[in-house]
C-alpha positions as CSV (number, residue, x, y, z in Angstrom):
1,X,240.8,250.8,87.4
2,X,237.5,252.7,87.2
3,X,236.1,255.0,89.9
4,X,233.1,253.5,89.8
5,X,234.1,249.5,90.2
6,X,230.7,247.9,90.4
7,X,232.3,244.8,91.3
8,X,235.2,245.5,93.4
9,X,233.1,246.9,96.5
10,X,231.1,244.0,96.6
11,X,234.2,241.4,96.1
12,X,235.6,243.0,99.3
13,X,232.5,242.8,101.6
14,X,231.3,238.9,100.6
15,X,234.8,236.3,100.3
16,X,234.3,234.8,97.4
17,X,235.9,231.3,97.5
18,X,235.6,228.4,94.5
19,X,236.6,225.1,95.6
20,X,236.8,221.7,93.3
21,X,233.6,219.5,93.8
22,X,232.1,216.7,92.3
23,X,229.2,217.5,90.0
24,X,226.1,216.5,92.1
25,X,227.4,219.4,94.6
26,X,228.8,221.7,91.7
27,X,227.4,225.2,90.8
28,X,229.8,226.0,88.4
29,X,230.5,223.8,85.6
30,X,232.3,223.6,82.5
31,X,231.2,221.3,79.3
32,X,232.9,220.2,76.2
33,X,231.5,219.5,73.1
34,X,231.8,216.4,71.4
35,X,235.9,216.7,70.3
36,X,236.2,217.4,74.4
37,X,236.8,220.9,73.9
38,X,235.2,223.6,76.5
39,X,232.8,224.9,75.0
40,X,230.0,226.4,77.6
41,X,230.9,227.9,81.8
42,X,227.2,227.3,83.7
43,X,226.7,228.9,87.1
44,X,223.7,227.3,88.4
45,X,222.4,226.8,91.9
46,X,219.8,223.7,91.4
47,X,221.4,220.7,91.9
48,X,218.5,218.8,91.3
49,X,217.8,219.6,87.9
50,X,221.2,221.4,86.4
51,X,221.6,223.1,83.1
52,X,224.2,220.8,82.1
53,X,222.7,217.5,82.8
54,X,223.8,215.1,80.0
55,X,226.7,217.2,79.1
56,X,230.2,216.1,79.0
57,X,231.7,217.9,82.3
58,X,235.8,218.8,81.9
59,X,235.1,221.0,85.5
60,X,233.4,221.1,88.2
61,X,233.5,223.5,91.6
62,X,230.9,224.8,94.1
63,X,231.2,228.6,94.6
64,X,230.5,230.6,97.8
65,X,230.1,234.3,97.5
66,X,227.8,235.2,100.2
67,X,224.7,233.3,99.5
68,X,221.1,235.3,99.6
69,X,222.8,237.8,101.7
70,X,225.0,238.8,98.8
71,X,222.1,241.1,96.8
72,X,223.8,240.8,93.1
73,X,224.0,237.1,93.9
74,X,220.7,236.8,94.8
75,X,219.2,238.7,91.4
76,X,220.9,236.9,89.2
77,X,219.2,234.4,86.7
78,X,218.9,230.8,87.9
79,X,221.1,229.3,85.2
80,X,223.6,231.5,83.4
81,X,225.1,229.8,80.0
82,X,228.9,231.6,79.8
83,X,229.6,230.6,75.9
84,X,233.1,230.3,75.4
85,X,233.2,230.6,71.3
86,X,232.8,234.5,71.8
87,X,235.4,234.9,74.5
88,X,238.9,233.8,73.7
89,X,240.3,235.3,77.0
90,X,237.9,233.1,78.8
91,X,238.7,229.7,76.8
92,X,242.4,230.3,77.6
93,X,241.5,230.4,81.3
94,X,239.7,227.6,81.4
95,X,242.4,225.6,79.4
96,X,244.8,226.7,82.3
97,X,242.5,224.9,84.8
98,X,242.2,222.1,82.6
99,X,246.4,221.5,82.1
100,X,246.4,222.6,86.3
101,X,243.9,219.5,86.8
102,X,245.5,217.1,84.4
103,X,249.0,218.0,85.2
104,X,248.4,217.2,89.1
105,X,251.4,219.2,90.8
106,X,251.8,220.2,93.8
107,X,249.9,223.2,95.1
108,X,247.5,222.5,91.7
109,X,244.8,222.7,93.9
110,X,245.3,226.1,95.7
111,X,246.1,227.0,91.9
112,X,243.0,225.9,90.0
113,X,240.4,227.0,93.0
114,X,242.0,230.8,92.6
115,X,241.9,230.2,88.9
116,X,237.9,229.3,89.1
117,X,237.7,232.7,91.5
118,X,239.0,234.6,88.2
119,X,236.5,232.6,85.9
120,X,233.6,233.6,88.1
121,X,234.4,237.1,88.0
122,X,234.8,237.5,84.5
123,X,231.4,236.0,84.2
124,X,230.2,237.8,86.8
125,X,231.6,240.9,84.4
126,X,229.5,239.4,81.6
127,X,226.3,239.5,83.3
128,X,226.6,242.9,84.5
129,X,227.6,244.0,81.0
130,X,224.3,242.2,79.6
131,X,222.0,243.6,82.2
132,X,218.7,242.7,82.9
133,X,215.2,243.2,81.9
134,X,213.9,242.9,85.5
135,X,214.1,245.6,87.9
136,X,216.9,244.7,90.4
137,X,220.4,245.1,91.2
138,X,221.4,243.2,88.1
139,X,219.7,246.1,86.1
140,X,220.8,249.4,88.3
141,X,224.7,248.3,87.8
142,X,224.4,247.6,83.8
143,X,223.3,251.0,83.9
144,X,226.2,253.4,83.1
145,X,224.4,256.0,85.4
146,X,222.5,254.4,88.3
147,X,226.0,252.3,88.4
148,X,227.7,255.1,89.9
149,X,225.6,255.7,92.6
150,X,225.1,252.0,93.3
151,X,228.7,251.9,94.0
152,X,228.8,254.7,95.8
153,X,226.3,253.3,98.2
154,X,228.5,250.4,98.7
155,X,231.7,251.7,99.4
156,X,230.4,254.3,101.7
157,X,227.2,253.2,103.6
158,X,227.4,255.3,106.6
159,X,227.1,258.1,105.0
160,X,224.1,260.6,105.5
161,X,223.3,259.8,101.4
162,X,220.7,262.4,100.1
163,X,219.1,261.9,96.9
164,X,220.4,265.0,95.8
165,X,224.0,264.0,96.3
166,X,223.4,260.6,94.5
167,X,221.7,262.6,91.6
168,X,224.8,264.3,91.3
169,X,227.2,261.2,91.3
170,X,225.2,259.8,88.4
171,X,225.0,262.9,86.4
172,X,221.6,263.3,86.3
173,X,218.5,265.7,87.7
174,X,217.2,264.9,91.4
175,X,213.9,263.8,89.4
176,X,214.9,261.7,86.8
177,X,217.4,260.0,89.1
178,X,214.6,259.5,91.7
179,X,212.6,258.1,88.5
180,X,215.1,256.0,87.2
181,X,216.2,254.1,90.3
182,X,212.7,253.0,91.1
183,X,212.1,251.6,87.6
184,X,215.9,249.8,87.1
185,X,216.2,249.0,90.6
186,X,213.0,248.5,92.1
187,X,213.4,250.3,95.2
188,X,213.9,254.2,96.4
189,X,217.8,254.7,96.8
190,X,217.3,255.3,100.7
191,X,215.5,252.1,100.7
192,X,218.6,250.5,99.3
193,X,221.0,252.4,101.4
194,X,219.1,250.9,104.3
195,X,218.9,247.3,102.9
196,X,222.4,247.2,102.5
197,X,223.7,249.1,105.6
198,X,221.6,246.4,107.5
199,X,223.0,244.0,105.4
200,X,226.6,244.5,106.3
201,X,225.1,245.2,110.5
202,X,224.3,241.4,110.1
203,X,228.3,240.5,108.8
204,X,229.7,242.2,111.5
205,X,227.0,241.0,113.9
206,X,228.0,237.7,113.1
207,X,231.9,238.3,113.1
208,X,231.4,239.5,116.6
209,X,231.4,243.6,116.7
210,X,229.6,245.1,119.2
211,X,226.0,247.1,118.5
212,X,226.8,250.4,119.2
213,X,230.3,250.4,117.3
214,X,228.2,249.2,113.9
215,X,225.3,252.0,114.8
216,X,227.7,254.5,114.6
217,X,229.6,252.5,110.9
218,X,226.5,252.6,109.4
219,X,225.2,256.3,110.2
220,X,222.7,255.5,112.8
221,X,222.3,258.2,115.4
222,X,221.8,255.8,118.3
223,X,222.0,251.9,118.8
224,X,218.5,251.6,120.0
225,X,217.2,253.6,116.6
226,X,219.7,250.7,114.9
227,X,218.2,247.9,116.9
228,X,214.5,249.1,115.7
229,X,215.5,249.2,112.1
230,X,217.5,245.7,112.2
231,X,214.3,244.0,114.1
232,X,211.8,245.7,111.8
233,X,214.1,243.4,108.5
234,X,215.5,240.4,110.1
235,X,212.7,239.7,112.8
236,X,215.6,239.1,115.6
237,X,217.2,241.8,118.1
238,X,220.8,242.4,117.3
239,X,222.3,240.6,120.1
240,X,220.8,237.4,119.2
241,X,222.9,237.5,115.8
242,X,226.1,239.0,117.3
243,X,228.8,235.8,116.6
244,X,230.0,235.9,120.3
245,X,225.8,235.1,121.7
246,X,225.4,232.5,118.9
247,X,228.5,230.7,119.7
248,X,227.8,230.4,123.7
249,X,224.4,229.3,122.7
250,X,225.3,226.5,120.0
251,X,228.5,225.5,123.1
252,X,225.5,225.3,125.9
253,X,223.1,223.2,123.4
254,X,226.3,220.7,122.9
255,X,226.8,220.4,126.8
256,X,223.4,219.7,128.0
């Protein structure tokens, strides 16, 4: 396995879970063409107006990685067409969901929802590989460069990260780094450190960890300097997201 994973990091910190649905609530879909063999994988999020309307569906599951607090989730395109023809690996793991689902044994289910976990990383491998043209995550981890440092970020977010150390990671000066990661990415890299640091402060908010044990995770000197930072980008004081407040407030709602 590479160093640099650029999907690994972010498979550990969102679950991502794939469970059989029935189309109108599916995001991820495989067609057939007209023999009835799979032909096309589409990820797509509007269920009002999908990609595959009017194809013949063989699949059908609704993914949860995260949401719009995942950021590679939430800069990828709205509908992604996975075409099978140029990816035998791919076709062979779909026809093992398809004889899973048609076969009907016990534990098929557990089966074919950790099989459709395997399908959307390999697509998810795809669209890395392809890239983007807009500035965004998407576009920083094609990058064989920028990728490195990306990474970095994400396994290791309370660290003190200087420019200069990420420069170095991605094999290139502190300028054109500095340069380059504002172009592909779209934002300064401590502006992305500190987007994703509070990203994560909101998880463990929500699972329940205290304030000043996540200050201190994600390299903040103090819990009030963290409690300024996560206001300023969510709008809310940390105890108001911490799992333990929202639960006693959603209990005392239910009792009135």
């Amino acid at each position: 396995m590479s160093e640099f994973d650029r999907l690994t990091t972010l498979m550990e910190r969102f679950s991502l879970q794939v469970r059989v649905a029935p189309v109108e609530a599916a995001t991820l879909v495989v067609t057939a063409d007209a023999a009835g063999i799979a032909r096309h994988v589409w990820f797509d999020a509007d269920r009002l107006d999908p990609a595959w309307a009017g194809q013949t569906v063989l699949f059908s599951a609704a993914v949860d990685w995260g949401g719009d607090a995942n950021p590679l989730i939430a800069v990828l395109p709205e509908a992604i067409d996975f075409d099978l023809s140029g990816d035998p690996q791919t076709a062979s793991l779909v026809a093992l969901i398809q004889s899973e689902l048609e076969a009907s044994r016990c534990g098929s289910a557990s089966v074919v929802n950790r099989l459709g976990e395997v399908l959307i990383v390999r697509l998810l491998r795809a669209q890395i590989e392809t890239g983007s043209t807009k500035p965004g995550l998407l576009a920083g981890l094609s990058d064989p460069r920028l990728s490195r440092a990306l990474v970095t970020i994400h396994a290791q977010p309370g660290r003190q990260w200087r420019n200069e150390d990420l420069a170095a990671i991605a094999g290139l000066s502190l300028s054109r780094f500095a340069e380059m990661f504002v172009a592909t990415v779209g934002e300064t890299p401590s502006a992305y450190l500190r987007r994703w640091r509070l990203t994560l402060a909101r998880q463990d908010l929500q699972r329940g960890d205290r304030v000043d044990a996540i200050a201190r995770r994600y390299g903040y000197r103090s819990p009030e300097g963290f409690g300024r930072a996560f206001r300023q980008h969510f709008g809310k004081n940390p105890l108001a997201m911490r799992g333990g407040a929202a639960r006693s407030s959603a209990e005392g709602v239910r009792t009135r």
